[in-house]
C-alpha positions as CSV (number, residue, x, y, z in Angstrom):
1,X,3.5,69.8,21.5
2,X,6.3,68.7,19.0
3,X,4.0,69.2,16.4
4,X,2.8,72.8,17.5
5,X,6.1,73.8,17.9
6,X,7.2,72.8,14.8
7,X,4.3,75.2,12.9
8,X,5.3,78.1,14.9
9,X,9.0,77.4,13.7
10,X,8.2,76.6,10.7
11,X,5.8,79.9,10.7
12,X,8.3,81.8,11.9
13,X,11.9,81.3,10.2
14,X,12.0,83.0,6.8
15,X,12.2,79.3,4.5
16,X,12.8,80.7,0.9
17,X,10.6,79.1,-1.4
18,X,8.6,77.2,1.1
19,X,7.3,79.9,3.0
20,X,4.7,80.7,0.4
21,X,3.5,77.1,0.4
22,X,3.4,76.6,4.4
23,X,1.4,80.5,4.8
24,X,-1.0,79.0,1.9
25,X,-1.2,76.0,3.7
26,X,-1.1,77.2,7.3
27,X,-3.5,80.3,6.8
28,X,-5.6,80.1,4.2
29,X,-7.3,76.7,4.6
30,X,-8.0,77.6,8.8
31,X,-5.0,74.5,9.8
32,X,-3.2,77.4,12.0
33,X,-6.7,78.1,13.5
34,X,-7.7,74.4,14.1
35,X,-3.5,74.1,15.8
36,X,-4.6,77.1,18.2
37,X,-8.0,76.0,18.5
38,X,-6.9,72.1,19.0
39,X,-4.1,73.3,21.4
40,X,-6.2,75.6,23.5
41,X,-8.8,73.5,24.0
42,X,-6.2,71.0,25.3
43,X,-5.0,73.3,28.0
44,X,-8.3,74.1,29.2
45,X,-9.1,70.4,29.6
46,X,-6.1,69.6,31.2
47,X,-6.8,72.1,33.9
48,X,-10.2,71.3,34.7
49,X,-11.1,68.0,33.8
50,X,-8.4,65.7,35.7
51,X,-11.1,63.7,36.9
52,X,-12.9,62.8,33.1
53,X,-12.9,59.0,31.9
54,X,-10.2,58.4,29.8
55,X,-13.0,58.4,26.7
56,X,-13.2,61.9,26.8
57,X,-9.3,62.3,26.3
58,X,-9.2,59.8,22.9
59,X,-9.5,62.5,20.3
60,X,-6.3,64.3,21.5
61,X,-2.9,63.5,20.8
62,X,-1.8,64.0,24.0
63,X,-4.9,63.1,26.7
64,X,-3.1,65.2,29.7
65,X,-1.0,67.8,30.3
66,X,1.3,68.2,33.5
67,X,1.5,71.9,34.4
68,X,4.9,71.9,33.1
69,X,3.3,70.8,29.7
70,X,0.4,73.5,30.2
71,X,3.2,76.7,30.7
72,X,4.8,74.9,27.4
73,X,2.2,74.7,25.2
74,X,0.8,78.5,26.5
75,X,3.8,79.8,25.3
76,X,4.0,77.7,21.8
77,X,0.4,79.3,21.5
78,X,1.0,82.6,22.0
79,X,3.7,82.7,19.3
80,X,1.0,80.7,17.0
81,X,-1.2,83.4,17.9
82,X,0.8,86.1,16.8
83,X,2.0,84.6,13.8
84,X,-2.2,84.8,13.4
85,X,-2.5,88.2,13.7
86,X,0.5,88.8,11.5
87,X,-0.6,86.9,8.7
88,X,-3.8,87.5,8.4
89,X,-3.6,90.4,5.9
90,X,-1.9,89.1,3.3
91,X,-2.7,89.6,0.0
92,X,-4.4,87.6,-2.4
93,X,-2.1,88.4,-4.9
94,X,0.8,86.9,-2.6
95,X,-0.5,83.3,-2.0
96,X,0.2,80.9,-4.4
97,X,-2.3,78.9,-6.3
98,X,-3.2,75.4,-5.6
99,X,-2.1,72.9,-8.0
């Protein structure tokens, strides 16, 4: 959850000269997508599948949640969510070119 915190801080604080680097890293290649996608997927699985074999938890960073972990990470989502929505129209023009 560290991790997913840090990208919707890092999404979300005005960072000068970085912020066009982490929107053309974040939004444009689908990595925000993949956090949200990773993250919700995550929840789900932590609230239904309590009983699955510890196999089916290797491929996540953190295998289970706690429902104190779940309300966290729902609320570090929705903020990754809207930072989404809000930066999905951005211009072409704005992002800056790879190197």
């Amino acid at each position: 959850m560290l991790s997913r915190g840090f990208v919707s801080r890092a999404l979300g604080l005005p960072l000068g000269s970085l912020q066009g680097e982490l929107d053309y890293f974040y939004h444009h290649h689908g990595r925000l997508q993949k956090v949200i996608d990773d993250s919700q997927a995550l929840v789900d699985k932590s609230r239904t599948l309590w009983e699955a074999s510890d196999e089916d938890w290797e491929k996540y960073a953190i295998p289970k949640l706690t429902a104190g972990g779940i309300i966290m990470l729902e609320r570090i989502l929705k903020k990754l969510r809207t930072q989404s929505r809000s930066n999905m129209f951005l211009l072409p023009s704005s992002v800056p070119k790879a190197h």
